[in-house]
N, C-alpha and C positions, 0 to 999 in steps of 0.2 A: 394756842401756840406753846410749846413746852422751850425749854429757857434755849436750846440747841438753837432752835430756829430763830429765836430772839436775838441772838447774842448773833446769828449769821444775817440779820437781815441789813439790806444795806445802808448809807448814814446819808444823811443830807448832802445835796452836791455843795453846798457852801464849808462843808465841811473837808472835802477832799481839792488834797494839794497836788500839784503837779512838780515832776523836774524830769532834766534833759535826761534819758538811756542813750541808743547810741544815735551816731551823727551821720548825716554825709559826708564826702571828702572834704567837699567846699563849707561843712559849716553852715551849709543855707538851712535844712532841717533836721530834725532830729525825733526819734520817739518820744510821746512822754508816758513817764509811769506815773500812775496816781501811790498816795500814801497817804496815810490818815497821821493826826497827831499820836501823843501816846496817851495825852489829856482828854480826847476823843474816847478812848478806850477806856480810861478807869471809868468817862462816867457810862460808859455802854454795861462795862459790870457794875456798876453800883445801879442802874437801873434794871436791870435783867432780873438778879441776884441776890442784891442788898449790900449796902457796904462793908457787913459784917461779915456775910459770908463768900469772899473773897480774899483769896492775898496773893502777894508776891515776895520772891527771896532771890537773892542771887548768889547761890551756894559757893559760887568762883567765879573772877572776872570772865566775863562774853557768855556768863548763862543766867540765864531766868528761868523762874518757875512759876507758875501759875496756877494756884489751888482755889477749887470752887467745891463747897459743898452740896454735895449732892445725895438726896434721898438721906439727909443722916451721914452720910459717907463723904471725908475729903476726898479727891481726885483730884492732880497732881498732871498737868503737862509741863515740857520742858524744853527748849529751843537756844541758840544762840546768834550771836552776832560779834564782826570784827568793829575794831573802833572806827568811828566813824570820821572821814575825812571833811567835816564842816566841825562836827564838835568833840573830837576824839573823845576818848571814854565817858565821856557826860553822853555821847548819843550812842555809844556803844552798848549801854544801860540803857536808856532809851530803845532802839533798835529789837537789844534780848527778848525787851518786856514785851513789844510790839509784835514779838516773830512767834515766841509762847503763846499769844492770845490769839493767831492768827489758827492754832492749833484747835481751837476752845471754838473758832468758826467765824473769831471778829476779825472783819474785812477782809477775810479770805478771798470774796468774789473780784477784788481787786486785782486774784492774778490771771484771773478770768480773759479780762478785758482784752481789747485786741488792740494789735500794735498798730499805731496811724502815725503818720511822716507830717509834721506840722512847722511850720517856718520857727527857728528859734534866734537869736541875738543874743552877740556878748554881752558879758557882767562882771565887770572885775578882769577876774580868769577863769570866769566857766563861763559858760552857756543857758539864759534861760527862754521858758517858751515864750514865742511873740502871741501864740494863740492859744485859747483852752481847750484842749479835745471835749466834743458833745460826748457824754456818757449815753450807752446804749438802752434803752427802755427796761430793759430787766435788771438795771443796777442801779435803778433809783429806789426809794423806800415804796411810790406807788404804783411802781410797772415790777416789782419781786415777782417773778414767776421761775423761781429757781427747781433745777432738773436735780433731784435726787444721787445719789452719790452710786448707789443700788443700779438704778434705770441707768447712770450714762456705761456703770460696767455691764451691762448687759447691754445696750446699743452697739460699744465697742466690739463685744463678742461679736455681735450678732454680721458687725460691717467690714471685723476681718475675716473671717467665717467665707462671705460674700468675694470680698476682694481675692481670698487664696482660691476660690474656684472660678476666679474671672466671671463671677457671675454679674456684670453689668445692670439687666433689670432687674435682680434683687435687690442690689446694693443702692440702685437708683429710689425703687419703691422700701425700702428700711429709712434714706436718708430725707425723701418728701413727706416724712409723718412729722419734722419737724418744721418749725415758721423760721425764720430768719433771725430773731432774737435767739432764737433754741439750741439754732446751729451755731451760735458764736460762742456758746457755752459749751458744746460736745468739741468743734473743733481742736482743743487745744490736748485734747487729749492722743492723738494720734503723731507720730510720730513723723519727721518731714519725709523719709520714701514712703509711708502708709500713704501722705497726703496726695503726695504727686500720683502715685497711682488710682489713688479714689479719685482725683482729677480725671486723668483717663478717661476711667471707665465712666467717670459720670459725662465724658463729652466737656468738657469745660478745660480745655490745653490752653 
């Protein structure tokens, strides 16, 4: 496994936190987004990588930089974030570092995940979940069976391709080469009139 794949595989579900995205009218549920700590993350690089060859900088408030040496060679991503409304700039810093190393492949799969409506209750003045969403088999550390970044931009070709010629059983026989975990990970890629019409054609209104 070379450190790409290390650094993207996914973390313990004890480790992933949940909070409320958006809501219904009434407040009865609400999405949740998973997120990792940022504690989570340095030790995913100090295990990957090594302590030493790692770092972070935060060249100006709301950016991080996350340098890993590679082959002899630093390489340098870089990301931002607004302050955060729980810990303003203490998690704004937080946030940057979290959003950089997301670049690097850590807990990327997290935006993967699909959105499920879960009963939530107040707390204060927000909202949290009454329930934990089940994570789906391919975003645990021992169901990883992640679709290449390569194969899902060629699937896409391949299903708007399909879709612009109304070809129905193609795009039918393109989308049953995958299982049910496969499809949670390509979906997110297609765009909401892409999806509704790949609804259509695949019969599924």
């Amino acid at each position: 496994m070379n450190i790409f794949d290390a650094l993207a595989k996914p973390f313990p579900e004890s480790s992933i936190h949940w909070r409320v995205g958006s809501t219904t009218k009434d407040k009865d549920k609400g999405i949740g987004l998973a997120y990792i700590d940022a504690r989570d993350v340095m030790q995913r690089l100090d295990d990957v990588v090594g302590p030493e060859n790692w770092e972070c900088k935060h060249p100006y408030k709301g950016c991080c930089e996350v340098s890993i040496l590679v082959n002899d060679r630093w390489v340098t991503k870089a990301n931002g974030a607004g302050e955060s409304d729980f810990e303003g700039e203490k998690g704004q810093y937080s946030d940057s570092f979290k959003r950089a190393a997301v670049l690097w492949g850590v807990g990327r799969y997290l935006y993967d995940l699909p959105n499920e409506w879960v009963p939530i209750q107040p707390r204060g003045r927000s909202y949290v979940l009454s329930v934990t969403p089940k994570l789906p088999t391919w975003a645990t550390p021992n169901g990883w069976n992640r679709i290449g970044r390569s194969v899902k931009q060629e699937v896409y070709k391949q299903m708007v391709e399909a879709l612009g010629n109304g070809d129905g059983p193609g795009l039918k026989q393109i989308w049953d080469e995958w299982d049910n975990e496969q499809k949670i990970q390509l979906w997110p890629m297609f765009e909401s009139k892409e999806r509704s019409a790949i609804k259509v054609l695949l019969g599924d209104k």
